[in-house]
N, CA, C and O of each residue as an XYZ file, in Angstrom:
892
protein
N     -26.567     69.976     52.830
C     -26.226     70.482     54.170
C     -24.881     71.159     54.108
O     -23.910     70.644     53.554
N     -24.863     72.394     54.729
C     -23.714     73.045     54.213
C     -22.596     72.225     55.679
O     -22.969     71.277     56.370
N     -21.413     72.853     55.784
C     -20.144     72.412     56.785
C     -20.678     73.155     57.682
O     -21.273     74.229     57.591
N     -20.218     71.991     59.237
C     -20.470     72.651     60.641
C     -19.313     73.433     61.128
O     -19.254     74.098     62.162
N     -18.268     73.228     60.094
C     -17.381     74.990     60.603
C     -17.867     75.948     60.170
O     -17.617     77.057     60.641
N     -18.681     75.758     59.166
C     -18.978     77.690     58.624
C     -20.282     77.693     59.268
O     -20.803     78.808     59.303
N     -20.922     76.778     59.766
C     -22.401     76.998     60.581
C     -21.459     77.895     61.793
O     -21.618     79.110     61.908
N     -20.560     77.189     62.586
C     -20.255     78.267     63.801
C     -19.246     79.281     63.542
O     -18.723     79.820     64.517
N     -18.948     79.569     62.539
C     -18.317     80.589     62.062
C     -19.130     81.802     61.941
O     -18.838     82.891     62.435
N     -20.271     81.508     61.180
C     -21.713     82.374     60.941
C     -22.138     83.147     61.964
O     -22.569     84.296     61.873
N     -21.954     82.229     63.339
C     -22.963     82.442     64.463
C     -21.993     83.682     65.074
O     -22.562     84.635     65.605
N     -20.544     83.656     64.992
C     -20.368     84.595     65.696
C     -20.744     86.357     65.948
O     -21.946     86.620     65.975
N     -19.741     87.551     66.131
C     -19.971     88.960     66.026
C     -19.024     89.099     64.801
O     -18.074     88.381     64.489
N     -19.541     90.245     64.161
C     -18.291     90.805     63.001
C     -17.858     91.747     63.678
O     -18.397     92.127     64.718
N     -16.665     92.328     63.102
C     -16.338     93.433     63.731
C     -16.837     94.433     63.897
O     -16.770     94.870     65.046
N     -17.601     95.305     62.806
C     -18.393     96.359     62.699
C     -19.792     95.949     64.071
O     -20.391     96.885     64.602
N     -20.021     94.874     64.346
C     -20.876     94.741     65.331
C     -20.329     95.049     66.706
O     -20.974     95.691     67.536
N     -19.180     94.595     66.907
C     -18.577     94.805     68.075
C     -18.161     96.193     68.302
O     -18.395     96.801     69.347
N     -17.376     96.797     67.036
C     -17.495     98.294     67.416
C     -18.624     99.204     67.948
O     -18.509    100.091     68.795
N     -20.017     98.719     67.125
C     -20.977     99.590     67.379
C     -21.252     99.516     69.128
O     -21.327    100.478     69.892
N     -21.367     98.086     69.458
C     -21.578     97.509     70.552
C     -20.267     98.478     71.783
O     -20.395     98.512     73.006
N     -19.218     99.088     71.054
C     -18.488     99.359     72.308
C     -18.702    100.866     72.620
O     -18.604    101.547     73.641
N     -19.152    101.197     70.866
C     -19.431    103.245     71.213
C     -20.652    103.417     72.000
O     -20.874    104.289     72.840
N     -21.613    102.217     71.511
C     -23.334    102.754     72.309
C     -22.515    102.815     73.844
O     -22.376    103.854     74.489
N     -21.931    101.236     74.334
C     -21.797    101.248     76.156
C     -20.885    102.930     76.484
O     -21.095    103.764     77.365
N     -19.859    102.914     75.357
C     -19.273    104.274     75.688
C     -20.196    105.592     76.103
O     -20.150    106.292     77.114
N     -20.875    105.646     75.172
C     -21.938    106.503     75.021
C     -22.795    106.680     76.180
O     -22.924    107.745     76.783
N     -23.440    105.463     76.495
C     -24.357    105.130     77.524
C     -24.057    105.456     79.017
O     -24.854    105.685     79.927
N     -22.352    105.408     79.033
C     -21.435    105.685     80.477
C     -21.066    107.218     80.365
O     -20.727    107.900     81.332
N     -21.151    107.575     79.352
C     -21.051    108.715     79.335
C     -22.003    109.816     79.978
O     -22.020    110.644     80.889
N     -22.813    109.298     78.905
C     -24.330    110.096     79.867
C     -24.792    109.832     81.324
O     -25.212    110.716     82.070
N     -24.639    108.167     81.736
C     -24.530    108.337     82.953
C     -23.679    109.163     84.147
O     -23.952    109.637     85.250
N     -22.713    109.078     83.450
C     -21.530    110.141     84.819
C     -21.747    110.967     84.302
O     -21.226    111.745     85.101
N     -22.333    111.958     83.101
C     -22.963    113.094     83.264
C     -24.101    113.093     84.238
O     -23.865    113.793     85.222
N     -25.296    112.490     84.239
C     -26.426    112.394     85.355
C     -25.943    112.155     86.871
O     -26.494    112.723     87.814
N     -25.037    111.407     86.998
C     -24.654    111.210     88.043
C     -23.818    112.568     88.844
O     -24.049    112.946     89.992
N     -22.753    113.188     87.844
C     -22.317    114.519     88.089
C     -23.115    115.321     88.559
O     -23.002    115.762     89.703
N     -24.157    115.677     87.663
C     -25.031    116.647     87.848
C     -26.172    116.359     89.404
O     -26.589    117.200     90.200
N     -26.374    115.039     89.374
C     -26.896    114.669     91.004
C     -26.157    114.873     91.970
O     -26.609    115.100     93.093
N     -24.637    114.818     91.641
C     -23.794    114.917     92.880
C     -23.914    116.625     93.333
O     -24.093    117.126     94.443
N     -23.723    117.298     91.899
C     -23.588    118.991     92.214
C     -24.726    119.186     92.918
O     -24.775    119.901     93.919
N     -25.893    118.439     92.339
C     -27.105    119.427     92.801
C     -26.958    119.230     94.566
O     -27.316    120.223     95.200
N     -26.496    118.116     95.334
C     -26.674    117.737     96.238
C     -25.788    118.181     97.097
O     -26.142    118.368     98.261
N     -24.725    118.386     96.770
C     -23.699    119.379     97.311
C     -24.288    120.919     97.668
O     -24.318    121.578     98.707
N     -24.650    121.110     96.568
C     -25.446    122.686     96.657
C     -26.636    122.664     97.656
O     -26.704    123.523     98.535
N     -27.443    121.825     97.547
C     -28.406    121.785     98.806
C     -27.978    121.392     99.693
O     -28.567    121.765    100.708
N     -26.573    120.303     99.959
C     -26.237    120.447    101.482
C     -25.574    121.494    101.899
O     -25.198    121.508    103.071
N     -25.292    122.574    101.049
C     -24.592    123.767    101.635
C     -25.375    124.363    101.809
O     -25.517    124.563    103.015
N     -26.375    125.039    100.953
C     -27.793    125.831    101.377
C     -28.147    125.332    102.720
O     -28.007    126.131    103.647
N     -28.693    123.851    103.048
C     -29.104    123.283    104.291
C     -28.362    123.513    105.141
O     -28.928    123.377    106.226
N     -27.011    123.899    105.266
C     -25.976    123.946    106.153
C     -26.026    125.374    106.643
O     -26.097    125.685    107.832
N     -25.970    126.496    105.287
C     -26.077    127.944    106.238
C     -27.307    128.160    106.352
O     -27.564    129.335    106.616
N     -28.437    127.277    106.227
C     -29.540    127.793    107.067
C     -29.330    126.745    108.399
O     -29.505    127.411    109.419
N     -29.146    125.918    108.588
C     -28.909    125.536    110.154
C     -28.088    126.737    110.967
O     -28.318    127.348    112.010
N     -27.050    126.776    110.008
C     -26.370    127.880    111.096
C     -26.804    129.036    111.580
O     -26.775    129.442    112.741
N     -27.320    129.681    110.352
C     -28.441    131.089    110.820
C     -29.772    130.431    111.758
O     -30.331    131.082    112.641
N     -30.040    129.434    111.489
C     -30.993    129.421    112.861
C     -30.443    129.099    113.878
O     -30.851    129.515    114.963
N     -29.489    128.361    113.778
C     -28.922    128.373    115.306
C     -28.798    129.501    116.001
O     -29.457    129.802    116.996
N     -27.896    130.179    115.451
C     -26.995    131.916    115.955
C     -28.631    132.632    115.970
O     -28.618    133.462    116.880
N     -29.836    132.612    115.386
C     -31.249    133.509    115.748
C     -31.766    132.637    116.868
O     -32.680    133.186    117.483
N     -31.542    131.802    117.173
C     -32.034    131.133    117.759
C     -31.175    131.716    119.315
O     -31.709    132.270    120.276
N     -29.938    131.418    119.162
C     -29.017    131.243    120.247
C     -29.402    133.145    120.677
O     -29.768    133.441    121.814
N     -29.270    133.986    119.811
C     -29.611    135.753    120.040
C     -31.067    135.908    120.801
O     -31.392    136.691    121.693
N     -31.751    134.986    120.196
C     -33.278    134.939    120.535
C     -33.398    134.591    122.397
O     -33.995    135.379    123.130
N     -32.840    133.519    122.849
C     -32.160    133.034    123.948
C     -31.392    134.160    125.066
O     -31.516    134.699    126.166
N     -30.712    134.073    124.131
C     -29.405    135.601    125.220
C     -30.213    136.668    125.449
O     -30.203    136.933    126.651
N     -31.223    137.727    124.537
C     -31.886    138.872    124.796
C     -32.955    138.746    126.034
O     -33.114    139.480    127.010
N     -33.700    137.416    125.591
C     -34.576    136.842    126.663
C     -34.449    136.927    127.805
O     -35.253    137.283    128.667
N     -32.928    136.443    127.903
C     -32.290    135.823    129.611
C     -31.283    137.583    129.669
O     -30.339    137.741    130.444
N     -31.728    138.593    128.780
C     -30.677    139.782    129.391
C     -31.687    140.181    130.999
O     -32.829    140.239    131.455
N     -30.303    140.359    131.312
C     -29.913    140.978    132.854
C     -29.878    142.129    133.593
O     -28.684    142.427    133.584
N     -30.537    143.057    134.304
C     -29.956    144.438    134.315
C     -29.387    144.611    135.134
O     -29.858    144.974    136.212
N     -27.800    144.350    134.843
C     -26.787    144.066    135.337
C     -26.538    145.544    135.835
O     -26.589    146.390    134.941
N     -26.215    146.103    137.416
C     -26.015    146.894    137.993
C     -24.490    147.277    138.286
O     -23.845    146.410    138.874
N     -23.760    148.592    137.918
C     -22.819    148.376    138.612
C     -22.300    149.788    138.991
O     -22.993    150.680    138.501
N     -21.113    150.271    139.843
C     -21.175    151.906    140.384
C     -20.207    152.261    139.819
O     -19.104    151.777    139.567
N     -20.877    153.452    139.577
C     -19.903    154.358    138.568
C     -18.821    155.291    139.750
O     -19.268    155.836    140.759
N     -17.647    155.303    139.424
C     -17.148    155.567    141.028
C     -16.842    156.839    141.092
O     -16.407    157.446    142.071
N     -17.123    157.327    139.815
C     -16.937    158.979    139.242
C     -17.731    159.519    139.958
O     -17.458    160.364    140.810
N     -18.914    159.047    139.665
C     -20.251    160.300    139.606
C     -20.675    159.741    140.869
O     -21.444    160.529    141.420
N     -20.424    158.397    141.736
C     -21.027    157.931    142.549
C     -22.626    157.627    142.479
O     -23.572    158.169    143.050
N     -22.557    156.574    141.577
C     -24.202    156.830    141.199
C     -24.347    155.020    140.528
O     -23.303    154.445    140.224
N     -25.245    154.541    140.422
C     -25.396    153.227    140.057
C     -26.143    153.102    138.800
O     -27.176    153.724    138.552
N     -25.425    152.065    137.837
C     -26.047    152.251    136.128
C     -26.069    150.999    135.787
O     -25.031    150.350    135.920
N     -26.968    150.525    135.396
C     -27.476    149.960    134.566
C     -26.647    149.718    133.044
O     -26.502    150.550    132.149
N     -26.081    148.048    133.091
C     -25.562    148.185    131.656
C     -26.356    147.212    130.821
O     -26.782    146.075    131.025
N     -26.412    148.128    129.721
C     -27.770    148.061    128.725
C     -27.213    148.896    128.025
O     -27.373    150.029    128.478
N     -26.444    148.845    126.838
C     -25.737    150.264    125.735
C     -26.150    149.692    123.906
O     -25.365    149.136    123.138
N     -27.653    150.077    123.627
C     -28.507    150.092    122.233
C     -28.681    150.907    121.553
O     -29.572    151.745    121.697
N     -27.651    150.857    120.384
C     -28.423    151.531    119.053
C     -28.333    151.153    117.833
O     -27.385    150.423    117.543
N     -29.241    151.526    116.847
C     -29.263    151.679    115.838
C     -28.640    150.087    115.119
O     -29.405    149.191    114.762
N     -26.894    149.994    115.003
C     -26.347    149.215    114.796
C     -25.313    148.381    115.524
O     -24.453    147.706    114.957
N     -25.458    148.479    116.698
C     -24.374    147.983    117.619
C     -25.651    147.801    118.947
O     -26.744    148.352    119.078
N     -24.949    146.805    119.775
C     -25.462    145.839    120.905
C     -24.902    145.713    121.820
O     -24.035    144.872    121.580
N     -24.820    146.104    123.005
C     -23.995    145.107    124.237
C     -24.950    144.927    125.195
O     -25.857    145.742    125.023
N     -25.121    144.273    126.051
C     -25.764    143.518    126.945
C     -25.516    142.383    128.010
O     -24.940    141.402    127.540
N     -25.802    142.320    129.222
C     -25.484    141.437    130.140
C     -26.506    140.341    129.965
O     -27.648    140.754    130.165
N     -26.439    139.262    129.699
C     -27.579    137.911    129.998
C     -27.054    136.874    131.041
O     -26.009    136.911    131.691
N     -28.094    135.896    131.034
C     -28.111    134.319    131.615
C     -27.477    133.994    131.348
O     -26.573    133.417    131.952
N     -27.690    134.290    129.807
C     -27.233    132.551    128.515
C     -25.997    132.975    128.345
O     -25.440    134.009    127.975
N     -25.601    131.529    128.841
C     -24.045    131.709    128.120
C     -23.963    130.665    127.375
O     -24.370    129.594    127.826
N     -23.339    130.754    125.882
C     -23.189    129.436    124.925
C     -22.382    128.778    125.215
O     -22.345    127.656    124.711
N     -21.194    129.261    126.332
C     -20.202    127.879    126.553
C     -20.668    127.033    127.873
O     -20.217    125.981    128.326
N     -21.752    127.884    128.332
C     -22.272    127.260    129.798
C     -21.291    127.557    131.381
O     -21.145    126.877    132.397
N     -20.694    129.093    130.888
C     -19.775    129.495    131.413
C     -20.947    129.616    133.290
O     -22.099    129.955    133.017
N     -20.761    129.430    134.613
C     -21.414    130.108    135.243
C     -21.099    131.406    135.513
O     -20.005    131.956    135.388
N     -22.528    132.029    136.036
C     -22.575    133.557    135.937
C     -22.931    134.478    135.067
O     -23.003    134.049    133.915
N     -23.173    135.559    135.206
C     -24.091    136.103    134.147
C     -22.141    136.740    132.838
O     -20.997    136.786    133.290
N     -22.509    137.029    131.554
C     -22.187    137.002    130.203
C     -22.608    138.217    129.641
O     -23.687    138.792    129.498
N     -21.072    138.503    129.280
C     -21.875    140.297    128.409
C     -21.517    139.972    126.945
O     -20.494    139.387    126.592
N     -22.412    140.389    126.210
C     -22.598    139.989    124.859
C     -22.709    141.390    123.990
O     -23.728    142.071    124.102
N     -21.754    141.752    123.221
C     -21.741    142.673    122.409
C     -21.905    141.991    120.649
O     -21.255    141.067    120.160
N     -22.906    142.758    120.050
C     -23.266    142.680    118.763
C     -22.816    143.829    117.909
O     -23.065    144.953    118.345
N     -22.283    143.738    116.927
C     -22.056    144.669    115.921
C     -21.683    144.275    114.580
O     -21.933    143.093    114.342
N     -21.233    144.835    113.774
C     -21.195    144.567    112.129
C     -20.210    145.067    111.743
O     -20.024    146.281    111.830
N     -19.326    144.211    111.211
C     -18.316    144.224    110.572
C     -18.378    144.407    108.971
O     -18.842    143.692    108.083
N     -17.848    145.413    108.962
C     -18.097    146.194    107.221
C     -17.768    144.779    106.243
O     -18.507    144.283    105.393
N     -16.851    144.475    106.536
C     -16.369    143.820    105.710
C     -17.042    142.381    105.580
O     -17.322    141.967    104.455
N     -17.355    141.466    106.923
C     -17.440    140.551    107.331
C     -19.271    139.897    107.340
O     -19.889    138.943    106.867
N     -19.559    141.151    108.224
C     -20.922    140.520    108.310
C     -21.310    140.919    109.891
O     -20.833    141.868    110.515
N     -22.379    139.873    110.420
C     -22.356    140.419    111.709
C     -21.283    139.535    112.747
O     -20.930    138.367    112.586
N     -20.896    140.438    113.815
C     -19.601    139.939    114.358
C     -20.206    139.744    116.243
O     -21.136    140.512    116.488
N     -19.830    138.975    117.282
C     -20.367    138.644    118.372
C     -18.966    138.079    119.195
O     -18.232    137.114    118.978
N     -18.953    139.388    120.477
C     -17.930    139.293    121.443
C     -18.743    138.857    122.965
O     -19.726    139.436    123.426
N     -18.320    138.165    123.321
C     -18.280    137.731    124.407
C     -17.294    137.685    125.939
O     -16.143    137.248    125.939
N     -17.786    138.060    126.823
C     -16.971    138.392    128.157
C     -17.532    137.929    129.620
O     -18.677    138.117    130.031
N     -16.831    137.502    130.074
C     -18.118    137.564    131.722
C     -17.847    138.153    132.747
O     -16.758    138.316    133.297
N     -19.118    138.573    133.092
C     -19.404    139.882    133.824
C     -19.398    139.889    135.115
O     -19.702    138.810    135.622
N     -19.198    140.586    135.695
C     -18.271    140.703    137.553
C     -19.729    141.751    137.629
O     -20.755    141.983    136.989
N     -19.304    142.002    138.368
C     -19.793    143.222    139.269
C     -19.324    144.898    138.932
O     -19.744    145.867    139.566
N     -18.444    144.944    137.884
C     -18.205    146.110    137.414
C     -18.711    146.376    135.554
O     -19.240    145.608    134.752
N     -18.329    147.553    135.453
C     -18.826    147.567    134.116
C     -17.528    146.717    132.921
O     -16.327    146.886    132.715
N     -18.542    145.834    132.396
C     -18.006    144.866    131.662
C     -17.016    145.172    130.085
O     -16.547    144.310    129.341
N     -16.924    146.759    129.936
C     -16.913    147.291    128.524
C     -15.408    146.902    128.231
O     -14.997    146.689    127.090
N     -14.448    146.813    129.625
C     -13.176    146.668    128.616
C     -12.745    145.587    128.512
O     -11.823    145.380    127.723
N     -13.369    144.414    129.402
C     -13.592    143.317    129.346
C     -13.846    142.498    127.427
O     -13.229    141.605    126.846
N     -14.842    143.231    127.077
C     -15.763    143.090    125.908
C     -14.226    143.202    125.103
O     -13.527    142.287    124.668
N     -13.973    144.811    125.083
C     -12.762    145.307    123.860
C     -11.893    144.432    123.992
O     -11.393    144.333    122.871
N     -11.456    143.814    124.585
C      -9.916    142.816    124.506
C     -10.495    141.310    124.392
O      -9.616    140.450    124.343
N     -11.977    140.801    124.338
C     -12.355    139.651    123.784
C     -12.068    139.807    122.387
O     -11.996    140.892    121.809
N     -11.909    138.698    121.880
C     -11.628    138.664    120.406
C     -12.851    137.834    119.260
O     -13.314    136.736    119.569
N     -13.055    138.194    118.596
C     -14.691    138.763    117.881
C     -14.430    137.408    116.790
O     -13.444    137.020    116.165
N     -16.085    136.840    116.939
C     -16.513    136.037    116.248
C     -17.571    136.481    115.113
O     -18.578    137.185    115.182
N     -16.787    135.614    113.748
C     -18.161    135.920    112.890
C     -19.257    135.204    113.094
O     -19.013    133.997    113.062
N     -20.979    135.612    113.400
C     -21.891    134.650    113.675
C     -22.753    134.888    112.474
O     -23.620    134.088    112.124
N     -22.528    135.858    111.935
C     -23.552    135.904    110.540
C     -22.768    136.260    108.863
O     -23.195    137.227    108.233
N     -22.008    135.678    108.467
C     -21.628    136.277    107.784
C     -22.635    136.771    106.071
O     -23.570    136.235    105.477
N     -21.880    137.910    105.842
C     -22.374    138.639    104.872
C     -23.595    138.980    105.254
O     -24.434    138.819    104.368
N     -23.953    139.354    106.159
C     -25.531    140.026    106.726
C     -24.758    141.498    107.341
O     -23.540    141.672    107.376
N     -25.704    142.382    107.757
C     -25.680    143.769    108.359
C     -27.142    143.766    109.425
O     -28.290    143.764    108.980
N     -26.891    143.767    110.455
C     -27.920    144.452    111.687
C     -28.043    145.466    112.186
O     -27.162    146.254    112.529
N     -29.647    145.587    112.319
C     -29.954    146.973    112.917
C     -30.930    146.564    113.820
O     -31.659    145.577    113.726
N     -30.878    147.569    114.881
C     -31.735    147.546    116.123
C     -32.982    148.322    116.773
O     -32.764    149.517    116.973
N     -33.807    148.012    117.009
C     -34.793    148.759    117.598
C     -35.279    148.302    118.718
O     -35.442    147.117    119.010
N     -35.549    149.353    119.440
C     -36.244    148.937    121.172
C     -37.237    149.286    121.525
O     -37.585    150.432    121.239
N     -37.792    148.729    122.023
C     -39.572    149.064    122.826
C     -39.591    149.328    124.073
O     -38.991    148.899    125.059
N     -40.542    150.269    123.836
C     -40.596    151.209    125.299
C     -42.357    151.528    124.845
O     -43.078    151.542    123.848
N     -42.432    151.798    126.599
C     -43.729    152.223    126.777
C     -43.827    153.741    127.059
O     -43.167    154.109    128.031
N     -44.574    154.765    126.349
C     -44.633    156.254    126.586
C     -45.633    156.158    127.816
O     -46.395    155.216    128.034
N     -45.454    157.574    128.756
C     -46.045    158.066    129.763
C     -47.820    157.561    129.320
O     -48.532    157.227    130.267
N     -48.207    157.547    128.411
C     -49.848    157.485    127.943
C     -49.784    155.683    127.746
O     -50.703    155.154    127.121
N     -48.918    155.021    128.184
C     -49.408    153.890    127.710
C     -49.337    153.225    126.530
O     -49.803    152.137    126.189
N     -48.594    154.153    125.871
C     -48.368    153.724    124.003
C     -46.818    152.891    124.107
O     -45.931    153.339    124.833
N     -46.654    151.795    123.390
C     -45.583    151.267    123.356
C     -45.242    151.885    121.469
O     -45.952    151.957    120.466
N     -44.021    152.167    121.730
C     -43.273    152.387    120.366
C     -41.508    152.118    120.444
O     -40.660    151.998    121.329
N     -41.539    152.112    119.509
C     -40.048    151.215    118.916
C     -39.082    152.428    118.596
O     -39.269    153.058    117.555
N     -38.195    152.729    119.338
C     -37.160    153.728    119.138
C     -35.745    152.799    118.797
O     -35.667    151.586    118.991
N     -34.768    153.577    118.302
C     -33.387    153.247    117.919
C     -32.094    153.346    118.301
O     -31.069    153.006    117.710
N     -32.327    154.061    119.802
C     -31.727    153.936    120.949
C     -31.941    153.474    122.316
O     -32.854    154.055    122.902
N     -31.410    152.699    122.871
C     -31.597    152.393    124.416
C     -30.208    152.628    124.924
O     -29.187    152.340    124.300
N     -30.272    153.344    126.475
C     -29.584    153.587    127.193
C     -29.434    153.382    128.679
O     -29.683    154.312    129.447
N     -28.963    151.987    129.197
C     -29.456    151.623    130.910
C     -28.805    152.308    131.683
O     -29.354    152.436    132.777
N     -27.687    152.895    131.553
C     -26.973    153.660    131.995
C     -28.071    155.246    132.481
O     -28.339    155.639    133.616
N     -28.370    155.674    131.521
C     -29.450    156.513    131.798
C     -31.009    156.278    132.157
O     -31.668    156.818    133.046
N     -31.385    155.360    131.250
C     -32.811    154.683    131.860
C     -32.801    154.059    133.371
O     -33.751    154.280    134.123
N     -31.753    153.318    133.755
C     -31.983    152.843    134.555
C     -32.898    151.454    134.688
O     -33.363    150.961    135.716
N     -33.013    150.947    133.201
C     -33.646    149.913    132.979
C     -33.560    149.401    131.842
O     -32.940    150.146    131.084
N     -34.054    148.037    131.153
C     -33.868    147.490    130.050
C     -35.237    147.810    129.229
O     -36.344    148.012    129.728
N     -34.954    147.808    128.100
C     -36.218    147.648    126.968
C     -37.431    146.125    127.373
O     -37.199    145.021    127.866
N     -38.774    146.812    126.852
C     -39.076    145.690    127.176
C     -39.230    144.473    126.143
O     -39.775    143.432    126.510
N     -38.627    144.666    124.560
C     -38.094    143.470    123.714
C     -37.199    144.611    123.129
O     -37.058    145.778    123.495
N     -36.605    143.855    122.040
C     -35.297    144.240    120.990
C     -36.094    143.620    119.538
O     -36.918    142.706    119.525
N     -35.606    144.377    118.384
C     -36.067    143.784    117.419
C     -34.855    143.793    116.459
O     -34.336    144.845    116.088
N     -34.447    142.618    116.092
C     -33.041    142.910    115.073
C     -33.642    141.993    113.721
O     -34.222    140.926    113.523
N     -33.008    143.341    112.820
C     -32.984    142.522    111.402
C     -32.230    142.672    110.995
O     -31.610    143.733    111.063
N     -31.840    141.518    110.257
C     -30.600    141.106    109.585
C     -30.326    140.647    107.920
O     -30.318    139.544    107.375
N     -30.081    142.219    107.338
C     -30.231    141.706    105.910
C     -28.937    141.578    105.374
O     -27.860    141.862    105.898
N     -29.236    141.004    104.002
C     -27.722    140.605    103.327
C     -26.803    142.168    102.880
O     -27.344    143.213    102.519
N     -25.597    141.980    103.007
C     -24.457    143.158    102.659
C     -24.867    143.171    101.235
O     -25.373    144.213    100.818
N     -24.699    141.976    100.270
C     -24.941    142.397     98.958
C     -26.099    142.198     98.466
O     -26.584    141.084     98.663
N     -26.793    143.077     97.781
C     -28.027    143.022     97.424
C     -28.404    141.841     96.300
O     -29.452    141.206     96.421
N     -27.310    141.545     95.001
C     -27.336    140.580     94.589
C     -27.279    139.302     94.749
O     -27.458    138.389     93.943
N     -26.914    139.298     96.271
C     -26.617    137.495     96.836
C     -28.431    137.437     97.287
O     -29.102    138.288     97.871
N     -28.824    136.104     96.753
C     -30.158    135.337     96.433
C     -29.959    134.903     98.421
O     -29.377    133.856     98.707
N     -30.507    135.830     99.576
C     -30.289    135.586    100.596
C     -31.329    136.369    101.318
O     -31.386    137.591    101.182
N     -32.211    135.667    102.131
C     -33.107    135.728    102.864
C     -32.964    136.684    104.069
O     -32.120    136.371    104.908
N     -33.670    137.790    104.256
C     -33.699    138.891    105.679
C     -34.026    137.939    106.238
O     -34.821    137.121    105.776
N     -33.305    137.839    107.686
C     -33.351    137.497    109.362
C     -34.139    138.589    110.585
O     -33.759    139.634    111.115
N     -35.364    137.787    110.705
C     -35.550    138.918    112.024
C     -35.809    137.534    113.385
O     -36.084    136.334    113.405
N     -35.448    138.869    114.583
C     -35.320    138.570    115.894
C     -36.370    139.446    116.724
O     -36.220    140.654    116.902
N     -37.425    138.721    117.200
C     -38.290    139.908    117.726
C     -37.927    139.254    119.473
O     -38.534    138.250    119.848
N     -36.981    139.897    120.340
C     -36.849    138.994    121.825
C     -37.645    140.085    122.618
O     -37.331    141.275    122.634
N     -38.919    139.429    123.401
C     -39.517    140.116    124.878
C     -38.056    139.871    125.892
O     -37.417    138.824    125.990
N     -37.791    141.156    126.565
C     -37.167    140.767    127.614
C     -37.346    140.572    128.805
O     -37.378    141.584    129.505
N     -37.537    139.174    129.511
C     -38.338    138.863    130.631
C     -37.728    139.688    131.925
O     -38.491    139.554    132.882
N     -36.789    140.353    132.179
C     -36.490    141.437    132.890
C     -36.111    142.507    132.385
O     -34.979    142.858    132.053
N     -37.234    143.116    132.320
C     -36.829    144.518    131.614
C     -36.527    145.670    132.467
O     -36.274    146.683    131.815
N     -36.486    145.792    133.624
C     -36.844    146.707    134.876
C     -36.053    146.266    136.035
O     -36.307    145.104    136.353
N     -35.227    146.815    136.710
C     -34.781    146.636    137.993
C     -35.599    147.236    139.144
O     -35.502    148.454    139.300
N     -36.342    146.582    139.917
C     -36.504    147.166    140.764
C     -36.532    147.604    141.915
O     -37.493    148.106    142.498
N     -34.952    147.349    142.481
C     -34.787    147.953    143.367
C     -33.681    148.858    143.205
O     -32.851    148.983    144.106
N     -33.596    149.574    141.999
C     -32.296    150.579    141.621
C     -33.572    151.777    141.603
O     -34.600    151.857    140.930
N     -32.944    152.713    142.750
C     -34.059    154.470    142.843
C     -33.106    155.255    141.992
O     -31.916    155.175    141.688
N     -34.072    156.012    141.742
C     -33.391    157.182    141.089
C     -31.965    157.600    140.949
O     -31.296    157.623    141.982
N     -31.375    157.950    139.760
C     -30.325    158.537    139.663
C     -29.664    159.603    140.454
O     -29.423    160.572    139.734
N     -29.290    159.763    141.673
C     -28.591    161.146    142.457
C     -27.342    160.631    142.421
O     -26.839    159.598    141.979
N     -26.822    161.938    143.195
C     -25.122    161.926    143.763
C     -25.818    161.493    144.800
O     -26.989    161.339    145.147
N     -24.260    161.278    145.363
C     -23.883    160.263    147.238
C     -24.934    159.255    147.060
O     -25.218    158.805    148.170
N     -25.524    158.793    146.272
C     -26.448    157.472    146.808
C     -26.151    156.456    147.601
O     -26.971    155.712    148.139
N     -24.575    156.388    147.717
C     -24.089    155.594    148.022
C     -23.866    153.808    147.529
O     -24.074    153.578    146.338
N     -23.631    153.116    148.049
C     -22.981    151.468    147.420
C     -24.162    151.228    147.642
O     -25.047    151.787    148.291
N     -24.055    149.881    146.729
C     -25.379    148.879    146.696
C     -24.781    147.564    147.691
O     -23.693    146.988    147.706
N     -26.086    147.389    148.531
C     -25.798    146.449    149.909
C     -25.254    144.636    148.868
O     -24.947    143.628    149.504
């Protein structure tokens, strides 16, 4: 029978065991906070993706809303003596009187859209009296609601035959009335950013005033 000191002497680790034993756990932690890194990035990245698509639907959502509830906000031109319609659409720029107001301001809200070269699309806000709202608009100070996108506009109208078609100007001032929807799309500024076109197709549930007659001189004030 050999000695019961070298029996528990035997039983213990050698060193070369304990080293190996400390590079594998090294090793093993290693690769984990690599996996773990790489779960954190990926998840970061999809909560930012998830984040500017909430926001772009909100702001299509919230545009979708405002065009709906536009207004054909009447007011007298004191020049010409004559009553116009503000409604000013083209191509790439927007202004408009609505309902909706996003701060829940009461009273009707003039909402100008346009695109900022640099920025993206940009959204001024003002509220609207009884006169024309335009310089109101210019001295609001401009929010980015889309950034790195560019918008363009088209309006629907119905021709004398009954044909509805989509032109790239509207004018209430001269029409004397609103379109009867708006169609905005909204694509990315850089063609290389991996970013999804935005469209807005809004019916406008008042498209028509009707109790504004014809455009003359002396028409006089609205009662």
């Amino acid at each position: 029978m050999g000695h019961p000191r070298s029996r528990r002497r035997n039983s213990g680790f050698t060193l070369i065991e304990v080293l190996l034993a400390l590079g594998l756990t090294a090793t093993l932690l290693g690769l984990l906070s690599s996996a773990v890194f790489m779960v954190a990035s990926d998840w970061n990245r999809d909560s930012d993706a998830l984040d500017r698509n909430l926001d772009q639907s909100l702001a299509v959502l919230q545009l979708d809303r405002a065009l709906h509830g536009a207004f054909p906000h009447s007011w007298m031109d004191e020049e010409e003596l004559i009553r116009r319609v503000y409604f000013h659409g083209e191509e790439e720029t927007l202004s408009w009187v609505s309902t909706v107001s996003p701060q829940r301001r009461p009273g009707l809200t003039a909402w100008q859209l346009f695109n900022d070269p640099e920025l993206g699309v940009s959204l001024k806000l003002a509220p609207a009296f009884s006169d024309n709202p335009d310089s109101r608009l210019e001295q609001a100070e401009p929010s980015l609601l889309l950034p790195g996108y560019r918008a363009s506009f088209q309006y629907l109208y119905t021709e004398l035959d009954e044909r509805r078609q989509w032109i790239g100007e509207w004018y209430g001032n001269e029409r004397l009335a609103l379109p009867l929807a708006v169609y905005i799309l909204f694509e990315p500024m850089d063609d290389e950013v991996e970013a999804q076109p935005l469209e807005v197709v809004a019916r406008i549930r008042n498209q028509q005033h009707r109790s504004i007659q014809p455009s003359t001189p002396l028409q006089g004030f609205p009662l």
